[in-house]
C-alpha positions in Angstrom: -31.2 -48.4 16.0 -34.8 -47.5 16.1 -37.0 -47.8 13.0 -39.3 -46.2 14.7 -37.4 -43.4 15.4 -35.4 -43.1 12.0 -39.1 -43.0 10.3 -40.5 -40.1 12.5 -37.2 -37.8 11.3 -37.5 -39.2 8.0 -41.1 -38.1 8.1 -40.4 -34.4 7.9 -39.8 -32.9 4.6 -37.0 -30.6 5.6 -35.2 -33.3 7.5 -36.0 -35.5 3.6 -33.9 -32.8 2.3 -31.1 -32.3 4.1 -30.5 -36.2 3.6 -30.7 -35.7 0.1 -28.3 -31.8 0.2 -25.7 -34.7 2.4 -26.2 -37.5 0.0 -23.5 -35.1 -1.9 -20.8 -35.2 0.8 -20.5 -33.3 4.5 -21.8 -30.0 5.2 -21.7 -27.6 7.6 -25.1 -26.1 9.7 -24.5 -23.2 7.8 -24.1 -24.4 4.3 -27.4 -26.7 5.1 -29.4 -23.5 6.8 -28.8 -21.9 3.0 -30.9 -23.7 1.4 -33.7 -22.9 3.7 -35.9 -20.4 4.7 -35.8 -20.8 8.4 -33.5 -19.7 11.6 -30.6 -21.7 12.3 -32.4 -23.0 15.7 -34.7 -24.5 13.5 -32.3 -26.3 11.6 -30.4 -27.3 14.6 -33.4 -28.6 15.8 -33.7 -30.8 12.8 -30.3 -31.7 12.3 -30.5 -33.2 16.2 -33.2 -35.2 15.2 -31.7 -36.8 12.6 -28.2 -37.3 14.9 -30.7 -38.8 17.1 -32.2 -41.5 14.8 -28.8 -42.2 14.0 -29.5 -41.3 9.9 -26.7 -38.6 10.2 -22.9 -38.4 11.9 -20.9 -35.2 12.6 -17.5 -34.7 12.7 -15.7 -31.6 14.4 -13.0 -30.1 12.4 -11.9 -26.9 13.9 -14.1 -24.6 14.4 -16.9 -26.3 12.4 -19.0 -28.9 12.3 -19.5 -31.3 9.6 -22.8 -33.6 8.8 -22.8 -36.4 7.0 -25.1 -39.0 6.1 -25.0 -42.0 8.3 -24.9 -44.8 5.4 -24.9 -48.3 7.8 -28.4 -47.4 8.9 -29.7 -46.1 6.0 -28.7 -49.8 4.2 -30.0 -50.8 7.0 -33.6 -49.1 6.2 -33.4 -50.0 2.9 -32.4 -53.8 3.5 -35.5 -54.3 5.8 -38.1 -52.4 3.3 -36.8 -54.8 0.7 -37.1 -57.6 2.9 -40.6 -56.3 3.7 -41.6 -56.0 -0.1 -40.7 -59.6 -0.6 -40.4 -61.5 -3.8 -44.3 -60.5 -5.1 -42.9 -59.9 -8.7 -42.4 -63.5 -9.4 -45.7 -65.3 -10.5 -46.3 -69.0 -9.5 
């Protein structure tokens, strides 16, 4: 995994938010597009980004297509910023 590529696709507010609709449990494109204003290109577009930085997974079921948030690499994310922000609550 990138970081450098999961933080450009985590630095676009409509890719933020489709982590946070998946956060609830899969989706389909079209249950995601829903919640936006925009064409489904557009949220293909963003959904491939996010495949792409690895943040989500999809799995084919029939006819659909279900997204789901990749949780390894977002530990992963979240393990390094912690690592990054250190111990600076304790006081010598």
């Amino acid at each position: 995994m990138s970081f450098e590529t999961s933080f450009k696709a985590l630095s676009d507010p409509v890719r933020r938010k489709i982590l946070q609709l998946l956060k609830n449990g899969p989706m389909s494109a079209g249950d995601i597009a829903n919640h936006f204003n925009m064409t489904k290109a557009t949220i293909s577009y963003h959904l491939n980004m996010l495949k792409k930085a690895d943040l989500i997974e999809e799995e084919h079921e029939k006819n659909f297509i279900y997204y789901s948030l990749n949780t390894s690499i977002i530990e992963e994310i979240m393990s390094w910023l912690v690592d990054l922000k250190g111990d600076h609550d304790e006081k010598e």
